[in-house]
N, CA, C and O atoms as a GROMACS GRO file, in nm:
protein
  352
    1UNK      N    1  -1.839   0.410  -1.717
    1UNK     CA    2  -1.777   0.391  -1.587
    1UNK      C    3  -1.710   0.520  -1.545
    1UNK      O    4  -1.671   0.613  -1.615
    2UNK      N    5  -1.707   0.508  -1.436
    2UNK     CA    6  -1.647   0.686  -1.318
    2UNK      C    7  -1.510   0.622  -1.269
    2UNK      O    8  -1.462   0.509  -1.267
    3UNK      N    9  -1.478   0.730  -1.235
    3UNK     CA   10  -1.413   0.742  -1.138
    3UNK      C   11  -1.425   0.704  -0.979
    3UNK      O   12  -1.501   0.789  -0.932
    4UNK      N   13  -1.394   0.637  -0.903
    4UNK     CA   14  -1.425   0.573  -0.784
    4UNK      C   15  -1.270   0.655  -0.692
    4UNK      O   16  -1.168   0.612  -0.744
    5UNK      N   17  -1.247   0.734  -0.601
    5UNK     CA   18  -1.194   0.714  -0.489
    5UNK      C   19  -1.223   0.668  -0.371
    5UNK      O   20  -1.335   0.690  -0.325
    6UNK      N   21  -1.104   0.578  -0.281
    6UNK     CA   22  -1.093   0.538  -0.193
    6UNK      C   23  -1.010   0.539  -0.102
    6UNK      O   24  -0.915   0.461  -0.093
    7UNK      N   25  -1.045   0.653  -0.005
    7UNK     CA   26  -0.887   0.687   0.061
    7UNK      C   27  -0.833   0.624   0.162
    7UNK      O   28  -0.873   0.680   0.264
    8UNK      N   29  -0.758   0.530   0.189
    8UNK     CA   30  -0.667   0.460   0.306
    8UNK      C   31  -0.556   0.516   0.337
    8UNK      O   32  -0.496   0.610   0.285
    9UNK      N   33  -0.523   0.420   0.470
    9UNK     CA   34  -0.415   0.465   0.577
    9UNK      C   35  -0.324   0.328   0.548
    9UNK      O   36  -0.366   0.213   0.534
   10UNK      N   37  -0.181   0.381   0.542
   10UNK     CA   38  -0.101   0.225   0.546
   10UNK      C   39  -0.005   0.222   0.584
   10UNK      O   40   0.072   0.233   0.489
   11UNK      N   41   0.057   0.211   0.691
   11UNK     CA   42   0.193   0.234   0.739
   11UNK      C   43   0.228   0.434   0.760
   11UNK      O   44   0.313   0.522   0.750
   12UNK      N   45   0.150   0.417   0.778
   12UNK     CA   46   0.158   0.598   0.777
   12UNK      C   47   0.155   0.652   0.597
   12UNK      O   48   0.220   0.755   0.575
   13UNK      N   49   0.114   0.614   0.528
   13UNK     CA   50   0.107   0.661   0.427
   13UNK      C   51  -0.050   0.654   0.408
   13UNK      O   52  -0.136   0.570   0.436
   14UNK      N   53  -0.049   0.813   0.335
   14UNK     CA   54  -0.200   0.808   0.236
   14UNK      C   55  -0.209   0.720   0.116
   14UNK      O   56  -0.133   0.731   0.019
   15UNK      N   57  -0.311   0.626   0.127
   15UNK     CA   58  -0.298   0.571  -0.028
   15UNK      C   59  -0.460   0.611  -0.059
   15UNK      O   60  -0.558   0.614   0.016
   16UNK      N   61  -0.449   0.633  -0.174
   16UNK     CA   62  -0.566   0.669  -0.269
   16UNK      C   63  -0.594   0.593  -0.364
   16UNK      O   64  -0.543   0.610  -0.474
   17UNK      N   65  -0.701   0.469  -0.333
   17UNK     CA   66  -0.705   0.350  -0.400
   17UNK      C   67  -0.792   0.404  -0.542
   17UNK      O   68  -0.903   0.457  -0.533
   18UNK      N   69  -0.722   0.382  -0.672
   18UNK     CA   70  -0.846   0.486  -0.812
   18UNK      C   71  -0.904   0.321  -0.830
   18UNK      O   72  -0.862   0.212  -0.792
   19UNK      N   73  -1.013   0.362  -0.902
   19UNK     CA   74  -1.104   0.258  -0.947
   19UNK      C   75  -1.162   0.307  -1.078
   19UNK      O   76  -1.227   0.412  -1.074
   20UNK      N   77  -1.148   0.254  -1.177
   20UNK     CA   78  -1.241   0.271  -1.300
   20UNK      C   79  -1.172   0.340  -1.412
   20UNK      O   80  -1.077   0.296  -1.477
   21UNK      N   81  -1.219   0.430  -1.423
   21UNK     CA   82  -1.203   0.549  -1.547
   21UNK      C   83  -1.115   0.661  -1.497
   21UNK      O   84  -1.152   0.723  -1.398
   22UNK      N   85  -0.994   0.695  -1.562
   22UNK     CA   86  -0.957   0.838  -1.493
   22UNK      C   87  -0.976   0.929  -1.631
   22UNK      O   88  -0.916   0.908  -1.736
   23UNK      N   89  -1.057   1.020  -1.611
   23UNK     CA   90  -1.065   1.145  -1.788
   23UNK      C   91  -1.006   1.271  -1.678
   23UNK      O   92  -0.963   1.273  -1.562
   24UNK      N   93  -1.024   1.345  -1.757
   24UNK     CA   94  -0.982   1.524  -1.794
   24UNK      C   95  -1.119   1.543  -1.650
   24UNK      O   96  -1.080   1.593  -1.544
   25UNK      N   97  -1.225   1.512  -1.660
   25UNK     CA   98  -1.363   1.609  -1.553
   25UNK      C   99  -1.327   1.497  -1.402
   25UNK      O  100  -1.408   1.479  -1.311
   26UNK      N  101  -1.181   1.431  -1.409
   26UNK     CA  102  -1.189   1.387  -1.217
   26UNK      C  103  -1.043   1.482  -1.235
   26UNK      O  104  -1.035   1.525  -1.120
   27UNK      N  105  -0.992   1.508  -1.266
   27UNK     CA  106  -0.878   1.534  -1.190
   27UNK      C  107  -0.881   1.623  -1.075
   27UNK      O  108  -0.809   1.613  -0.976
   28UNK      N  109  -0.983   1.723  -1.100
   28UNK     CA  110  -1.000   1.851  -0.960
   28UNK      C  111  -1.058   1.752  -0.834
   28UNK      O  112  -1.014   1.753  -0.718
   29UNK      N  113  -1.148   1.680  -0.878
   29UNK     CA  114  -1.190   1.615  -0.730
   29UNK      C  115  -1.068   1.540  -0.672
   29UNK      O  116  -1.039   1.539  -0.553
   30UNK      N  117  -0.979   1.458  -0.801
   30UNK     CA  118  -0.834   1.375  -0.743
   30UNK      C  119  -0.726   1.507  -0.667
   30UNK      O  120  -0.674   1.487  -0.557
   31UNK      N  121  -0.706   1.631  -0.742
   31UNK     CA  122  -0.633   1.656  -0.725
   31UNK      C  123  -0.676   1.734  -0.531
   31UNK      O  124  -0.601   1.758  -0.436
   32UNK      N  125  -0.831   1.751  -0.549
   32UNK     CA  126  -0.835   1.805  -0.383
   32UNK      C  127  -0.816   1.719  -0.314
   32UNK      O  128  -0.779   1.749  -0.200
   33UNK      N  129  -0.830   1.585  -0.344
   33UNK     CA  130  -0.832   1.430  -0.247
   33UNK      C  131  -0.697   1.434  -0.248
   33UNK      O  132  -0.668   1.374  -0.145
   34UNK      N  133  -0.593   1.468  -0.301
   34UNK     CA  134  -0.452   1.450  -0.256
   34UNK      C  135  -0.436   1.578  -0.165
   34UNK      O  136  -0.410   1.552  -0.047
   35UNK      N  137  -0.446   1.717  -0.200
   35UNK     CA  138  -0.467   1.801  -0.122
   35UNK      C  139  -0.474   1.758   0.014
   35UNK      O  140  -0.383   1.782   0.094
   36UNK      N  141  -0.596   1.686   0.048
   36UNK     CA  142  -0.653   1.661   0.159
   36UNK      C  143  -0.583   1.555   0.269
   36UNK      O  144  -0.586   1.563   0.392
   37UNK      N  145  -0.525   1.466   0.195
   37UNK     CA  146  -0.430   1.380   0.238
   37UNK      C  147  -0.333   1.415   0.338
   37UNK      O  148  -0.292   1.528   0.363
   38UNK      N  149  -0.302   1.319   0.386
   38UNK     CA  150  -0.143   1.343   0.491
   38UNK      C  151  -0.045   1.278   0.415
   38UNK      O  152  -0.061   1.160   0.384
   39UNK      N  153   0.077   1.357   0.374
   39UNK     CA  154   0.185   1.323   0.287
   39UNK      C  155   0.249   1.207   0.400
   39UNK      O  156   0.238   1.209   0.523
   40UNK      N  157   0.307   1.122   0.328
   40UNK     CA  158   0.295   1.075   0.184
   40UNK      C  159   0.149   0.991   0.096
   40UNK      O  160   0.084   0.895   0.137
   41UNK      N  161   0.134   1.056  -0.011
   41UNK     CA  162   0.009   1.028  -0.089
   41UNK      C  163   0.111   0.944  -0.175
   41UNK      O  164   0.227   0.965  -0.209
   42UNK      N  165   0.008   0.825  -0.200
   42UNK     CA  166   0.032   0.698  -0.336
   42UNK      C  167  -0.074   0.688  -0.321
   42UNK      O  168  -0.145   0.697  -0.221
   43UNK      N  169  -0.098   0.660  -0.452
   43UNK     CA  170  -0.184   0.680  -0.578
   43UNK      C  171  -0.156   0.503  -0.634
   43UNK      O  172  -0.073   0.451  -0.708
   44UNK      N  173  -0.251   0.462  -0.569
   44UNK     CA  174  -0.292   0.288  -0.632
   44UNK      C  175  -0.354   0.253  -0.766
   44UNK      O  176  -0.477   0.250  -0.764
   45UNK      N  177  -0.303   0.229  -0.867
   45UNK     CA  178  -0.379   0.230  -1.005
   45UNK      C  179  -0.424   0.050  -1.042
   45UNK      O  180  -0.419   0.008  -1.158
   46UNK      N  181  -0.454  -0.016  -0.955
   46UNK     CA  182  -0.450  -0.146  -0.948
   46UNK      C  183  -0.579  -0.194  -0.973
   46UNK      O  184  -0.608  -0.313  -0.962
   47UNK      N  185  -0.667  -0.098  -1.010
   47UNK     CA  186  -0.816  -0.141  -1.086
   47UNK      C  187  -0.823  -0.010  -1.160
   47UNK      O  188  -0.929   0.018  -1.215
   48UNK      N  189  -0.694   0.095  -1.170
   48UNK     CA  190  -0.803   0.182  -1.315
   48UNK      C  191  -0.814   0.069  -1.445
   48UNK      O  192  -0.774  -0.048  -1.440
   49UNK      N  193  -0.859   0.116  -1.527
   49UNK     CA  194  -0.957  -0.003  -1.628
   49UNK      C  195  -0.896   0.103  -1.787
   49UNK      O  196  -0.859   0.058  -1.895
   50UNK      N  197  -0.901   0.200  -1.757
   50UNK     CA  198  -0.905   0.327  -1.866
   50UNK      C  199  -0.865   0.465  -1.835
   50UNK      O  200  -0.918   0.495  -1.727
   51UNK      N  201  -0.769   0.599  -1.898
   51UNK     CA  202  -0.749   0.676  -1.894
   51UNK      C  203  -0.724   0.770  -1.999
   51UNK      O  204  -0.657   0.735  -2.096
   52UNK      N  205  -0.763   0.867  -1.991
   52UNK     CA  206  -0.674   0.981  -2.105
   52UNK      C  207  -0.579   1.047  -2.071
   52UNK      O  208  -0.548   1.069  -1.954
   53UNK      N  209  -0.501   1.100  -2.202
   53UNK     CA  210  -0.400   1.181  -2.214
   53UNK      C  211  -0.396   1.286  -2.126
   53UNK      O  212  -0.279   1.321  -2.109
   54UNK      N  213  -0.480   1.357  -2.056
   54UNK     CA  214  -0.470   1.482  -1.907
   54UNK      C  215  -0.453   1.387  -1.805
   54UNK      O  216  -0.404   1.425  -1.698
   55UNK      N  217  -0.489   1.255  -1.821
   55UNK     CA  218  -0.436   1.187  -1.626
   55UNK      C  219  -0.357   1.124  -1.659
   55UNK      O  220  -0.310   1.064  -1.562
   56UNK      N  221  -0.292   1.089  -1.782
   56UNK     CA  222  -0.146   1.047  -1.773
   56UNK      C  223  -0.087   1.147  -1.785
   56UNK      O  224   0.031   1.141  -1.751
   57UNK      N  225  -0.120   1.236  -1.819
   57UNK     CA  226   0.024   1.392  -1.778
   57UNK      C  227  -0.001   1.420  -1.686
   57UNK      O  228   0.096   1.456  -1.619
   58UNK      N  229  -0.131   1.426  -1.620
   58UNK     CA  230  -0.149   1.448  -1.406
   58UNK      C  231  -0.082   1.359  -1.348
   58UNK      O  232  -0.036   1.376  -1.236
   59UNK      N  233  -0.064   1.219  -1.436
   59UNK     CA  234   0.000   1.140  -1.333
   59UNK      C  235   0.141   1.166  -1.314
   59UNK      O  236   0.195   1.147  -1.204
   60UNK      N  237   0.226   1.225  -1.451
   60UNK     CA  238   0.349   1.242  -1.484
   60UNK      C  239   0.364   1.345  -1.380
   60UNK      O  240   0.450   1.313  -1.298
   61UNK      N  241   0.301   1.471  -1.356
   61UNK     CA  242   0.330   1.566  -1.287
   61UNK      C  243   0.326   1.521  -1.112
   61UNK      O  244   0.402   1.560  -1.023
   62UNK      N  245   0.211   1.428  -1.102
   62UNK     CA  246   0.264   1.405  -0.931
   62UNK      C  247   0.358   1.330  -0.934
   62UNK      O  248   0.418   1.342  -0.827
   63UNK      N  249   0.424   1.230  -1.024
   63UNK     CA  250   0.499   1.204  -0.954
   63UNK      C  251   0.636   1.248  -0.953
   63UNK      O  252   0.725   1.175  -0.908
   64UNK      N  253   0.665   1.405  -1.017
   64UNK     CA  254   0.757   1.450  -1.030
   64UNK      C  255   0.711   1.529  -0.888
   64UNK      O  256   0.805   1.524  -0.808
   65UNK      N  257   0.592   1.603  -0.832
   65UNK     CA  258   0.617   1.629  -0.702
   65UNK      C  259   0.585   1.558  -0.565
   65UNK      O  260   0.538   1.600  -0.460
   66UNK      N  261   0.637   1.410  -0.614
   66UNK     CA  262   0.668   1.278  -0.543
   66UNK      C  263   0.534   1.222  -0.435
   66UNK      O  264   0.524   1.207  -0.313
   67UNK      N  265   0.459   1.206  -0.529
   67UNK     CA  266   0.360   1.152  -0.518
   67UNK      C  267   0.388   1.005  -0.569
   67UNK      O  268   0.444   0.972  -0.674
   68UNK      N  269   0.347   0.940  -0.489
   68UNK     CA  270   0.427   0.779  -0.557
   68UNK      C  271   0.282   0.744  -0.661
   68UNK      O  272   0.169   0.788  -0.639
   69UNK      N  273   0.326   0.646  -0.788
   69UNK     CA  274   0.232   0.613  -0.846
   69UNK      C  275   0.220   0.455  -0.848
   69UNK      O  276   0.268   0.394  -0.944
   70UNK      N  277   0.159   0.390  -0.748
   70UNK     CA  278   0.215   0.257  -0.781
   70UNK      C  279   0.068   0.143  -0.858
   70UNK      O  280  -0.046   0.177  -0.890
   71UNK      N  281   0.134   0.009  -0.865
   71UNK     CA  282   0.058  -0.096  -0.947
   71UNK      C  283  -0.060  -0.030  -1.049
   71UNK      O  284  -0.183  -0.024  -1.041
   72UNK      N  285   0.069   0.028  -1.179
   72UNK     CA  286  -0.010   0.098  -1.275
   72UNK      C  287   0.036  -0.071  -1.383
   72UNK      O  288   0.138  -0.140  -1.387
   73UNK      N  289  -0.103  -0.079  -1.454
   73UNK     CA  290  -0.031  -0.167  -1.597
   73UNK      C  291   0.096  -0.144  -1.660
   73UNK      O  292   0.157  -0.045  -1.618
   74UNK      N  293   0.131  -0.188  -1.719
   74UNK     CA  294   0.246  -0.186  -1.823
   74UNK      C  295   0.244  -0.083  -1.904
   74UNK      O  296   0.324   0.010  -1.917
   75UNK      N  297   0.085  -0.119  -1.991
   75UNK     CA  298   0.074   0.050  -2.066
   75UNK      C  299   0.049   0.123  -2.009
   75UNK      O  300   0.017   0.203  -2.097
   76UNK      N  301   0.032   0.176  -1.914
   76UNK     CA  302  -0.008   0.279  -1.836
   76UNK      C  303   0.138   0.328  -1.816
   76UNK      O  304   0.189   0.413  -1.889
   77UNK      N  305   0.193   0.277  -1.725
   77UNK     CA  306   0.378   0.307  -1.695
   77UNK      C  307   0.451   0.378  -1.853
   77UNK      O  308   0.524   0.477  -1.858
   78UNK      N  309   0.406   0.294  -1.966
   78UNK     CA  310   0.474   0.312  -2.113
   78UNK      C  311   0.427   0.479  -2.152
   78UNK      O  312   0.506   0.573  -2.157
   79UNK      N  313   0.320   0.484  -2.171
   79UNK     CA  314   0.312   0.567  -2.139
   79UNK      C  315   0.289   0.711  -2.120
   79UNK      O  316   0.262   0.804  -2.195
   80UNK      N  317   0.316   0.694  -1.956
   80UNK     CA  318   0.377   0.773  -1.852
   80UNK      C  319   0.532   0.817  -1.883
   80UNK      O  320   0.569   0.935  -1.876
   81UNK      N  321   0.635   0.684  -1.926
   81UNK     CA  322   0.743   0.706  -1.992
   81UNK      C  323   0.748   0.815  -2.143
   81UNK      O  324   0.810   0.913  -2.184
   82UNK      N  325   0.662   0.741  -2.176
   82UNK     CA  326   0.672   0.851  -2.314
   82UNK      C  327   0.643   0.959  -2.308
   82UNK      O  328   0.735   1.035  -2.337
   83UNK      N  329   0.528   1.016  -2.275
   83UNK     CA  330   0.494   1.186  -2.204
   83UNK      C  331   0.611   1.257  -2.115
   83UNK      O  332   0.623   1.379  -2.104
   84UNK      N  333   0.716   1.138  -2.040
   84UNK     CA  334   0.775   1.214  -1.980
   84UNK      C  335   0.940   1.266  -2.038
   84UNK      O  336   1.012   1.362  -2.011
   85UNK      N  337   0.951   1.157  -2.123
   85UNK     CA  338   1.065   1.173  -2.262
   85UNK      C  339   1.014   1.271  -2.370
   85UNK      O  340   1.098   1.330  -2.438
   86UNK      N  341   0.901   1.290  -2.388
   86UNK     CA  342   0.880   1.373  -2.490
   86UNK      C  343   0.902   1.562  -2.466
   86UNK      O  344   0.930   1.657  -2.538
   87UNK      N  345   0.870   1.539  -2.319
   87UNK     CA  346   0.889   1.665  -2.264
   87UNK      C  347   1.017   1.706  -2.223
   87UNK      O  348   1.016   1.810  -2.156
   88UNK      N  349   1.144   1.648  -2.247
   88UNK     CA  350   1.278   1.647  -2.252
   88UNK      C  351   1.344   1.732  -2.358
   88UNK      O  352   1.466   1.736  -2.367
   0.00000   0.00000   0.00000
């Protein structure tokens, strides 16, 4: 399974609906699709399925430059927490 983007409009916000798989070989296409966006970009994780360790530290990093990350699983959020405590 891939990576799927889907970019919507919602109240004036960009949302970037992910679908599937996030690895290490999408982040350049994610990271130009936020690029491309009209701020504010959120980032919908409400069907990824699977990820590695580079898109949970991509994820850690947008949303330190406030990129919202929303309806991620539980482990996904956990973590996101832990990568971001460890780097403390």
């Amino acid at each position: 399974m891939t990576l799927k983007i889907e970019p919507q409009q919602s109240d004036g916000r960009s949302i970037l609906r992910l679908i599937g798989r996030i690895g290490a070989e999408h982040l350049e296409e994610l990271k130009a699709q936020i690029t491309a966006a009209t701020p504010p970009v959120v980032l919908d994780l409400t069907e990824v399925v699977i990820l590695d360790v580079d898109a949970v530290r991509f994820l850690v990093s947008a949303e330190r430059q406030g990129i919202e990350v929303s309806n991620s699983s539980p482990y996904i959020r956990e973590w996101m927490n832990r990568i971001r405590g460890s780097k403390s």
